[in-house]
Steps between C-alpha positions, in 0.01 A plus 500: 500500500304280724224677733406306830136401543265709709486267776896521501498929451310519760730239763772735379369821576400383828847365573669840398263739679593272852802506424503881465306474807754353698791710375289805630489321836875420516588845472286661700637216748843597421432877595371389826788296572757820390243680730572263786858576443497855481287457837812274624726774382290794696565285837849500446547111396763422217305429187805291376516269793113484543465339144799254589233419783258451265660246259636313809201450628388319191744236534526228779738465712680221306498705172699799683765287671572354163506842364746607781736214469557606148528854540759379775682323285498732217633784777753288605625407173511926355697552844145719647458305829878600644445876364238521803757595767482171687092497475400164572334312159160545567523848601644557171277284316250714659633818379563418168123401512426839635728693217270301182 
């Protein structure tokens, strides 16, 4: 078996510990953001619809009208946008948004 050099042991065990480091941070990060959530929750917002919010808001504008025309399509084509009762496309675009 090969053993690295002490220059290289030492790069390595530096490398891990951050890493460790950082995975510490992300969840502690990620039980402030279920925190935020449960906060959301307490106010009476829907939890569901608030994290649509969130990964919309990631995305420009151009990437979610793509997005929509598909799901439109894709609707259309498994018969979902006429099941609506009459709703107009975006409107149910909207709501089958909503129900993810």
């Amino acid at each position: 078996m090969t053993t690295l050099q002490v220059s290289a042991q030492k790069q390595l065990r530096q490398l891990v510990e951050q890493i460790e480091r950082l995975e510490e941070e992300k969840k502690a990060l990620a039980g402030d953001i279920r925190d935020k959530f449960l906060e959301a929750k307490g106010l009476g917002f829907d939890v569901k619809v608030l994290r649509q919010v969130v990964r919309l808001r990631k995305k420009s504008a151009t990437e979610r009208q793509e997005e929509d025309a598909v799901l439109e399509v894709y609707l259309h084509a498994l018969g979902m946008l006429e099941q609506m009762g009459g709703a107009s496309h975006d409107a149910a675009i909207e709501a089958m948004i909503a129900a993810e």
